[in-house]
Every structure is written in structure tokens, then in C-alpha cells.
Biopython code that builds the backbone (N, CA, C, O; Angstrom):
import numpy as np
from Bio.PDB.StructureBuilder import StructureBuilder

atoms = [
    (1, "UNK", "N", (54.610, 153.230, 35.250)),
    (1, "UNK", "CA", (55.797, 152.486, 35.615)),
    (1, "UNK", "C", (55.396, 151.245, 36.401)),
    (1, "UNK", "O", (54.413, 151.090, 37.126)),
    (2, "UNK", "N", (56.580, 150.216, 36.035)),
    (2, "UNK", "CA", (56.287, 149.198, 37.132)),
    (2, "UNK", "C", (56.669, 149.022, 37.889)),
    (2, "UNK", "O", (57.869, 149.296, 37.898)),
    (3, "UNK", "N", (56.091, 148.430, 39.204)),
    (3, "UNK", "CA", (56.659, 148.360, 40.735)),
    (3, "UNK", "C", (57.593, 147.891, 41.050)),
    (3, "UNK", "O", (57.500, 146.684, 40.826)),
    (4, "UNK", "N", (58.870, 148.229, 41.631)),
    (4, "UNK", "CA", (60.094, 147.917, 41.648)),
    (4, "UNK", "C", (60.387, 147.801, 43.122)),
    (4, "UNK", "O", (59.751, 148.470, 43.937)),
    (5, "UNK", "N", (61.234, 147.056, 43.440)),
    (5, "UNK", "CA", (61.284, 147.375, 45.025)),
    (5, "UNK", "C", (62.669, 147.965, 45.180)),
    (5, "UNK", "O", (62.968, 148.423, 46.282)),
    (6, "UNK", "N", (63.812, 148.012, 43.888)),
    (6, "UNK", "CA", (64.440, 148.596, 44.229)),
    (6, "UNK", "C", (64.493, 150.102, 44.312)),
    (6, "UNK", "O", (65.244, 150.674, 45.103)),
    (7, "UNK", "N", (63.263, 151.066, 43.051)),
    (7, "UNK", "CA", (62.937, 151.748, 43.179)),
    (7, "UNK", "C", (62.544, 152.483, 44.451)),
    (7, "UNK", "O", (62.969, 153.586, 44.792)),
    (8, "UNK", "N", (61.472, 151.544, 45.256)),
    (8, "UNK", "CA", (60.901, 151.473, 46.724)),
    (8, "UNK", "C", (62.085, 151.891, 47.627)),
    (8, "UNK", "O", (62.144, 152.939, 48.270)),
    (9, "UNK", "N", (63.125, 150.802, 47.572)),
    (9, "UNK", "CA", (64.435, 150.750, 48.261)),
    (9, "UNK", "C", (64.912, 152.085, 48.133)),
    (9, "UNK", "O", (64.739, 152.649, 49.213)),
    (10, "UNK", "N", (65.651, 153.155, 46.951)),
    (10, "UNK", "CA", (65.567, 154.216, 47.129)),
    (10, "UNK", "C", (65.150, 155.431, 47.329)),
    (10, "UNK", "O", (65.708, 156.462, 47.703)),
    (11, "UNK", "N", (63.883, 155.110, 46.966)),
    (11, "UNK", "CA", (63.229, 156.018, 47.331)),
    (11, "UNK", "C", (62.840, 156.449, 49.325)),
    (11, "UNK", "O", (62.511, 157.524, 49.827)),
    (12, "UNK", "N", (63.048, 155.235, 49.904)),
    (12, "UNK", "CA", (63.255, 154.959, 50.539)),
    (12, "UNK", "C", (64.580, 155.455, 51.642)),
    (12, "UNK", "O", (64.587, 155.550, 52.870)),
    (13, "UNK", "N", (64.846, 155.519, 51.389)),
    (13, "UNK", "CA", (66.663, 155.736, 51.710)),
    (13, "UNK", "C", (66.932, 157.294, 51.050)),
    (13, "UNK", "O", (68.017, 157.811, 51.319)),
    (14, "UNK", "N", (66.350, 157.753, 50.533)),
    (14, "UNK", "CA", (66.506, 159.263, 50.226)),
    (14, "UNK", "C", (65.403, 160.088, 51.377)),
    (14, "UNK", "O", (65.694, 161.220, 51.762)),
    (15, "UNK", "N", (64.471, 159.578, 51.734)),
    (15, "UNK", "CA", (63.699, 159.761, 52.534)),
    (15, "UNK", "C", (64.159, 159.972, 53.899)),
    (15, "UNK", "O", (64.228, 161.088, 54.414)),
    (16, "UNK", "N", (64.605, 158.426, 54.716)),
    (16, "UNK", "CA", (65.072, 158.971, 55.349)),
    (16, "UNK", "C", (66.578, 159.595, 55.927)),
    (16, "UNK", "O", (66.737, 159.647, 57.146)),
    (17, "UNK", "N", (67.660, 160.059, 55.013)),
    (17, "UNK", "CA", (68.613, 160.457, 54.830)),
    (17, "UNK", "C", (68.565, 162.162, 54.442)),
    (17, "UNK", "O", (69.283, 163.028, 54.943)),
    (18, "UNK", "N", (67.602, 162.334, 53.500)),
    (18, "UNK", "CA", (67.428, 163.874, 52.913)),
    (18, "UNK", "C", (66.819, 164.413, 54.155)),
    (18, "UNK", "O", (67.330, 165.168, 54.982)),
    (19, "UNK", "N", (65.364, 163.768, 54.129)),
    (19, "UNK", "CA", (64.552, 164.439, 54.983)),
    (19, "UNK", "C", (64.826, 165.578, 56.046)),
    (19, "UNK", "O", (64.973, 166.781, 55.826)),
    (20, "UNK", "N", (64.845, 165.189, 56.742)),
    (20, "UNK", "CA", (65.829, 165.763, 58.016)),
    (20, "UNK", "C", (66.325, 167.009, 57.804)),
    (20, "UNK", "O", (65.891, 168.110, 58.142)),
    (21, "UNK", "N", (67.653, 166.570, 56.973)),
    (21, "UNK", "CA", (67.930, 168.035, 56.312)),
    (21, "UNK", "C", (67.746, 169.237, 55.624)),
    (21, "UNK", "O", (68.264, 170.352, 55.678)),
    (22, "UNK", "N", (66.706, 168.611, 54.841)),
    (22, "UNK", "CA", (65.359, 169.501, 54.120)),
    (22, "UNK", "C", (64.767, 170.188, 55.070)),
    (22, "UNK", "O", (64.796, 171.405, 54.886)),
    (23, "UNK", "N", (64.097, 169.728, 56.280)),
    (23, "UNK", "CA", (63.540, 169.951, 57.367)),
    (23, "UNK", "C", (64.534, 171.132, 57.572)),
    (23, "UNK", "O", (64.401, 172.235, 57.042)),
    (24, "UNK", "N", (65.373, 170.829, 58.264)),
    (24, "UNK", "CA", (66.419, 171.649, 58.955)),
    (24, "UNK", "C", (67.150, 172.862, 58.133)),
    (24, "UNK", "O", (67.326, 173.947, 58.686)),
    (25, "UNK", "N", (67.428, 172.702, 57.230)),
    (25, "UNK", "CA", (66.962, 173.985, 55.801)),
    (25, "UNK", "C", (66.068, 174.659, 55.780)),
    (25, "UNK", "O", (66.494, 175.739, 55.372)),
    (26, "UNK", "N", (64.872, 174.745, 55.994)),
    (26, "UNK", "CA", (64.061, 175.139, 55.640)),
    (26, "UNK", "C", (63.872, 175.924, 57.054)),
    (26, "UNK", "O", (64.091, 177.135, 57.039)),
    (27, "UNK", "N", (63.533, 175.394, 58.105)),
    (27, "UNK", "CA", (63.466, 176.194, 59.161)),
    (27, "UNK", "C", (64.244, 177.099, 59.674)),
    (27, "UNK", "O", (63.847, 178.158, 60.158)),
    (28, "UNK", "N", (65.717, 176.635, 59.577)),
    (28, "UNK", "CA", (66.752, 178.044, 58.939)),
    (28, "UNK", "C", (66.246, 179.220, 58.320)),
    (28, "UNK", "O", (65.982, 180.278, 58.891)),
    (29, "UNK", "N", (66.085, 178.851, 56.612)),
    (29, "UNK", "CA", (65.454, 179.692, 55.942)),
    (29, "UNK", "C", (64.564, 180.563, 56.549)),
    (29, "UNK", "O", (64.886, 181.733, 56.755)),
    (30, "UNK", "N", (63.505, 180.132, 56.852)),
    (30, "UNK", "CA", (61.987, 181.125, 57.483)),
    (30, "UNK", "C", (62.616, 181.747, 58.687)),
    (30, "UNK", "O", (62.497, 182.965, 58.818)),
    (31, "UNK", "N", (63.489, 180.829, 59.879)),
    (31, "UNK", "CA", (64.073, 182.221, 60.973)),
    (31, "UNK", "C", (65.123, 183.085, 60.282)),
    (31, "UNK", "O", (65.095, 184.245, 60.693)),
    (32, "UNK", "N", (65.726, 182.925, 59.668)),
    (32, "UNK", "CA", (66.733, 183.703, 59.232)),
    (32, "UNK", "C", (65.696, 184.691, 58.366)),
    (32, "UNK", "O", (66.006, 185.843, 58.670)),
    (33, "UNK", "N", (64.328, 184.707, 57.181)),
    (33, "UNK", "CA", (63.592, 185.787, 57.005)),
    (33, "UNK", "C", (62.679, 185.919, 58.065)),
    (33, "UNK", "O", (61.619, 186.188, 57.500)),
    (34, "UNK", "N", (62.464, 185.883, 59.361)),
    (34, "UNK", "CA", (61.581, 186.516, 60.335)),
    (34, "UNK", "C", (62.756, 187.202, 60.804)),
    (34, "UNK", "O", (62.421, 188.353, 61.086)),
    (35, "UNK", "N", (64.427, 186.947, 61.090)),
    (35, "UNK", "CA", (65.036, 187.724, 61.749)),
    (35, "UNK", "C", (65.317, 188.917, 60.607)),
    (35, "UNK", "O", (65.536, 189.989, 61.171)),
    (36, "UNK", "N", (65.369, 189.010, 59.111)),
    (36, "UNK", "CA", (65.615, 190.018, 58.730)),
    (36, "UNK", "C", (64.155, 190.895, 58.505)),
    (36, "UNK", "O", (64.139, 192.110, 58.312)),
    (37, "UNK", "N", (63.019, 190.088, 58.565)),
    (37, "UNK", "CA", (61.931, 190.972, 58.351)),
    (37, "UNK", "C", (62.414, 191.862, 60.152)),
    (37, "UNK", "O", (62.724, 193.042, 59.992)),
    (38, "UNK", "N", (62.456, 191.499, 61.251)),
    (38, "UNK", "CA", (62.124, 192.154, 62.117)),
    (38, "UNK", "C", (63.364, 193.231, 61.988)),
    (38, "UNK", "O", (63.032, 194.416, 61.972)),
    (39, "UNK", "N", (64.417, 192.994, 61.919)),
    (39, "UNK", "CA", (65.861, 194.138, 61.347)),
    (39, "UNK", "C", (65.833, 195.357, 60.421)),
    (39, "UNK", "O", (66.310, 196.488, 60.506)),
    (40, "UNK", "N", (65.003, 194.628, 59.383)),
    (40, "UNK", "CA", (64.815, 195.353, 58.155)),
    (40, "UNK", "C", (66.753, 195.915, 57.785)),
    (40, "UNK", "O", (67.230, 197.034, 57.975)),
    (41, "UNK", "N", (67.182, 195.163, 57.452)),
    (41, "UNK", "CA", (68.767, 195.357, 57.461)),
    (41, "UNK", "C", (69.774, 194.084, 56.724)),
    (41, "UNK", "O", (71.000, 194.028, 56.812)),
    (42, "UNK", "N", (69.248, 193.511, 56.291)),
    (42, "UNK", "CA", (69.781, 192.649, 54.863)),
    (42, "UNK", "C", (69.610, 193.045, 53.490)),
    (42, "UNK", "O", (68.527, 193.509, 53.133)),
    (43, "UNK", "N", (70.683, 192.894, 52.582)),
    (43, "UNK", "CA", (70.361, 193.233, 50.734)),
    (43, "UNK", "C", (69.470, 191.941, 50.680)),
    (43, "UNK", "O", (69.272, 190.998, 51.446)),
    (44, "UNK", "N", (69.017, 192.316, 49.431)),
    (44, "UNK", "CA", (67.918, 191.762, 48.585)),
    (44, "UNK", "C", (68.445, 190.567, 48.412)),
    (44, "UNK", "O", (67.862, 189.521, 48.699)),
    (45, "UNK", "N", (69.486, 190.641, 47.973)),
    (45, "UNK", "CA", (70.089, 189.332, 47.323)),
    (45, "UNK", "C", (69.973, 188.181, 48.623)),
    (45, "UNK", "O", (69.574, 187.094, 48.207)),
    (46, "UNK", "N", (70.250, 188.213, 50.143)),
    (46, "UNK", "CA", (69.970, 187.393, 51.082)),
    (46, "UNK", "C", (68.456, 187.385, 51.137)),
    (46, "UNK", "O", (67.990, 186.249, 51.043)),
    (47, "UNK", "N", (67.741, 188.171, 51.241)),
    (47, "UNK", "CA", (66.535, 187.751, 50.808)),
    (47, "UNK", "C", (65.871, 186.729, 50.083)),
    (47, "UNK", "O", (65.169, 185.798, 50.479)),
    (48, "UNK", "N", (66.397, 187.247, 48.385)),
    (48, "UNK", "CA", (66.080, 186.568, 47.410)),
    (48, "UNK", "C", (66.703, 184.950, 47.825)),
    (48, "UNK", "O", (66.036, 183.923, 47.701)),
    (49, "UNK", "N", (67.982, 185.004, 48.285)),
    (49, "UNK", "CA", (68.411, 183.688, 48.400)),
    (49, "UNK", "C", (67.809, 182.530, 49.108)),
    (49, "UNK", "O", (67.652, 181.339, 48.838)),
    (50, "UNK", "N", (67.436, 183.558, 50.443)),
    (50, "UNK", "CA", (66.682, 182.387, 51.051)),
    (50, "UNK", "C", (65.385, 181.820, 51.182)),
    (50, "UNK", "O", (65.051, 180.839, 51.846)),
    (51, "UNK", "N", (64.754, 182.501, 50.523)),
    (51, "UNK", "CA", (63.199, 182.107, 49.781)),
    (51, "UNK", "C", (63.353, 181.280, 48.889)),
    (51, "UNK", "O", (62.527, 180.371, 48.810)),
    (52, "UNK", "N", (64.305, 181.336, 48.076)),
    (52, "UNK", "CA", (64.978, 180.706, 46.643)),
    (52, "UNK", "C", (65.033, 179.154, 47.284)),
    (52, "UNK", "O", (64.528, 178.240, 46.633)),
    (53, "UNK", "N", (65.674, 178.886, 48.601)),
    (53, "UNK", "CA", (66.283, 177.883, 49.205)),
    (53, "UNK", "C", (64.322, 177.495, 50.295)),
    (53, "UNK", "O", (63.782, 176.390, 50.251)),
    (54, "UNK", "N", (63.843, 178.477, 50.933)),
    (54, "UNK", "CA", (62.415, 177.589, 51.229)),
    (54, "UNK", "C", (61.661, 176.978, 50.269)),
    (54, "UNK", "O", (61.160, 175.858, 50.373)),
    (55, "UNK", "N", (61.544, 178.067, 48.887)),
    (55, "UNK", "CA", (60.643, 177.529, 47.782)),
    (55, "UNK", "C", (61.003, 176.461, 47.604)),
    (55, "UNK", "O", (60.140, 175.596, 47.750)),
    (56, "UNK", "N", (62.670, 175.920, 47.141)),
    (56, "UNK", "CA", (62.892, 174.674, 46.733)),
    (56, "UNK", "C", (62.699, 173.623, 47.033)),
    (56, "UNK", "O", (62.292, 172.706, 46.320)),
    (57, "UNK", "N", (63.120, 173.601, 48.784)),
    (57, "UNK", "CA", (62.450, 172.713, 50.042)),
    (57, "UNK", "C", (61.145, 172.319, 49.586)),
    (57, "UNK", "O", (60.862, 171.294, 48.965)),
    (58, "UNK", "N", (60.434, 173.179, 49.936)),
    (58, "UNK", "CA", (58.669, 173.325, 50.020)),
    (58, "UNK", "C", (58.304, 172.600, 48.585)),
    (58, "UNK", "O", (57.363, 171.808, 48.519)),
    (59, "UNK", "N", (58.928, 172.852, 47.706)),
    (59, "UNK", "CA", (58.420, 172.311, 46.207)),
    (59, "UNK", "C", (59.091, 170.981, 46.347)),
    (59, "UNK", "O", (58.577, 170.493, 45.341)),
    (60, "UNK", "N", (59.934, 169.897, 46.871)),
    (60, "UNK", "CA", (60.291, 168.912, 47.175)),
    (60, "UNK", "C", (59.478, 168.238, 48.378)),
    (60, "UNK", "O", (59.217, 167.035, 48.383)),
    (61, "UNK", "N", (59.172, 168.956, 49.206)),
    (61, "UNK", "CA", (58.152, 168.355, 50.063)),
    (61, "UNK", "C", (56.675, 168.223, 49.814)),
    (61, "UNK", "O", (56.026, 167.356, 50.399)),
    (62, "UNK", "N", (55.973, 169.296, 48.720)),
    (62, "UNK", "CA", (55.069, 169.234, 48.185)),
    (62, "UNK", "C", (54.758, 167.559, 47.435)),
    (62, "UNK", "O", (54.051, 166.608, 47.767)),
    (63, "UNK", "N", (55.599, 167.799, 46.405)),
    (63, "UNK", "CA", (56.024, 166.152, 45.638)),
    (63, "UNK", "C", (56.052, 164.909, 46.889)),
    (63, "UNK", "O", (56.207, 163.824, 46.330)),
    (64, "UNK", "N", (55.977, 164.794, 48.000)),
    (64, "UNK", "CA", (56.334, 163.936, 48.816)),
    (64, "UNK", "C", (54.882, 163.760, 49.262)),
    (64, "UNK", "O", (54.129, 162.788, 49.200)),
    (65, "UNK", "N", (54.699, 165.192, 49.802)),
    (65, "UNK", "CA", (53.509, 165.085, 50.490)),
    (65, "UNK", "C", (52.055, 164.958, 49.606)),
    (65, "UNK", "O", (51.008, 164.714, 50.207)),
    (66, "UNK", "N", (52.069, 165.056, 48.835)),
    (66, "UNK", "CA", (50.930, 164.457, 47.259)),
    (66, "UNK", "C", (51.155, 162.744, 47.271)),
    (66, "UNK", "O", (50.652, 162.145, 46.321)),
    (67, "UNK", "N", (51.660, 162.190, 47.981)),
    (67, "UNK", "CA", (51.512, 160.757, 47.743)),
    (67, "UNK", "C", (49.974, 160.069, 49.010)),
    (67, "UNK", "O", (49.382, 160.648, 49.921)),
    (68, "UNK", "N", (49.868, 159.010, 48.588)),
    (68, "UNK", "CA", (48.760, 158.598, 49.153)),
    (68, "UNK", "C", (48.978, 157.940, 50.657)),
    (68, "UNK", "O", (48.208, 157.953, 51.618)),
    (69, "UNK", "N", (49.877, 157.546, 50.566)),
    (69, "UNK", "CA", (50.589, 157.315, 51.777)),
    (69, "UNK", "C", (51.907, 157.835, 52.356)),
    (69, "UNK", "O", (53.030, 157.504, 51.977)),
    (70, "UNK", "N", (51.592, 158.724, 53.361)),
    (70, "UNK", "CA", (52.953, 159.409, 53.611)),
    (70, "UNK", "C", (53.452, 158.626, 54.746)),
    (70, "UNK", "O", (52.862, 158.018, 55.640)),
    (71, "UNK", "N", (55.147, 158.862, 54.377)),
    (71, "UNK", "CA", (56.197, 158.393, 55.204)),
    (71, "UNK", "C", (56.261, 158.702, 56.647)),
    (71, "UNK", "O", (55.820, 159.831, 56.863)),
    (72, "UNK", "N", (56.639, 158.116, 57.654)),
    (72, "UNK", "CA", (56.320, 158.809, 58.508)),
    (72, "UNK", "C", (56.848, 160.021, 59.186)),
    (72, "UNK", "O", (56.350, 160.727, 60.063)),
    (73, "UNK", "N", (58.001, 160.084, 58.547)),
    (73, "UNK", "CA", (58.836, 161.334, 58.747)),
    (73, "UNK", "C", (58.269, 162.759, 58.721)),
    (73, "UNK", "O", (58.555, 163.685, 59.479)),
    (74, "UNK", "N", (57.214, 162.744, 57.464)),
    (74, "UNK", "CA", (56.248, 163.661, 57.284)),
    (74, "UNK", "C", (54.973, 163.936, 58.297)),
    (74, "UNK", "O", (54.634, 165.058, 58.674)),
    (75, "UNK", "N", (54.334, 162.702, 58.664)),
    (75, "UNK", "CA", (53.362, 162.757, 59.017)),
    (75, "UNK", "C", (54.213, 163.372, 60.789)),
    (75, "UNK", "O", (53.531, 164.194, 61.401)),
    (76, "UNK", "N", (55.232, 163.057, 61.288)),
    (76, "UNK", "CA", (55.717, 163.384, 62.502)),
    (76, "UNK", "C", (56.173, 164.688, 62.431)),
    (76, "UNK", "O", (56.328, 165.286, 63.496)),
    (77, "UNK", "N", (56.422, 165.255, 61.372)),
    (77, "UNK", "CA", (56.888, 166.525, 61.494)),
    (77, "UNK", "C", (56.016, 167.704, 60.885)),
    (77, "UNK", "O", (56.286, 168.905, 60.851)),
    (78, "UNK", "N", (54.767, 166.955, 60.360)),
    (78, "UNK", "CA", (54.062, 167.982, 59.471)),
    (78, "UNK", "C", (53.389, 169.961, 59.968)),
    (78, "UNK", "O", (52.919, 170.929, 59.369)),
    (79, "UNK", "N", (53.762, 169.591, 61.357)),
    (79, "UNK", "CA", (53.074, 170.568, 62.145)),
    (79, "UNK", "C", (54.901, 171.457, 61.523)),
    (79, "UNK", "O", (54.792, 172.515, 60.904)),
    (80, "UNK", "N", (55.829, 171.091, 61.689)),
    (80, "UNK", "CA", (56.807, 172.359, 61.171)),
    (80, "UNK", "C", (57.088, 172.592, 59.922)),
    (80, "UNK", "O", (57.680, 173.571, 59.468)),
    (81, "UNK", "N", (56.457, 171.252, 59.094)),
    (81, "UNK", "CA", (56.505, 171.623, 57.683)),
    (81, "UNK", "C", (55.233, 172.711, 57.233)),
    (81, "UNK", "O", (55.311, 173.517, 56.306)),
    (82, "UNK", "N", (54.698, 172.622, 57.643)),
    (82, "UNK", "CA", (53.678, 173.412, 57.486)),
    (82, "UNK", "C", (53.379, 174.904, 58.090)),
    (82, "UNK", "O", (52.331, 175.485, 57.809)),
]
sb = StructureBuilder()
sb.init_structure("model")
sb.init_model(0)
sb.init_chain("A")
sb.init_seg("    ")
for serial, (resi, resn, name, xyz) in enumerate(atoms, 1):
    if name == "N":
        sb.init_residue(resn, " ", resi, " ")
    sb.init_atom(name, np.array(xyz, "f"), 0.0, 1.0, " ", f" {name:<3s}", serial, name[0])
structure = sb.get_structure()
């Protein structure tokens, strides 16, 4: 593809608008399964759901974080993305 800046521009602007919330999803997700691993007292299906909802995160941040230069949103938060 060729270099676009409006491309840039959104990509841009999904970055820092999503981000955040991805973030904040996701860390949900993992306390909400450390609070049912320690309970042992949720169906499967909340289980399944919210792994369903880290994987997706994590596989969107993966794609982000494979670039050669990361945003800085990433690089500031990478210690909770990780």
C-alpha cells in the first residue's frame, strides 16, 4: 500500500480513542477471572465469555504491538498490557 496520511490520520485517532478502552477491558477481564478462579463459583459460560473478550483485546493489541514503531500509549502502558 501507499502512504497516506489520511490513513496515518486514522489510524491515528483510533489509537488514541480505542486504546484506553481496550486497556480498561481487558484488565476487567483478567480481575474478574482471578476473582472467579479464587471463588471457584461462576458457569462456564462467564468464563468462556471473558477470555473470549481478553483473547480479542490481546489479538488487537498484538497487531499494534508488531509495528516497528509503537505509539506511545503502548509503550506507557506496556507493563499492564503485558
Amino acid at each position: 500500500m501507499f502512504r497516506c496520511d489520511d490513513l496515518y490520520r486514522e489510524m491515528n485517532y483510533m489509537i488514541e480513542h480505542l486504546s484506553s478502552h481496550l486497556l480498561n477491558n481487558l484488565i476487567f477481564a483478567v480481575t474478574q477471572l482471578q476473582q472467579i478462579n479464587a471463588a471457584l463459583g461462576s458457569s462456564h459460560s462467564d468464563v468462556q465469555m471473558l477470555v473470549s473478550t481478553a483473547k480479542s483485546v490481546l489479538h488487537i493489541f498484538e497487531s499494534v504491538l508488531s509495528q516497528e514503531e509503537l505509539p506511545d500509549f503502548y509503550e506507557e502502558n506496556l507493563e499492564n498490557i503485558t
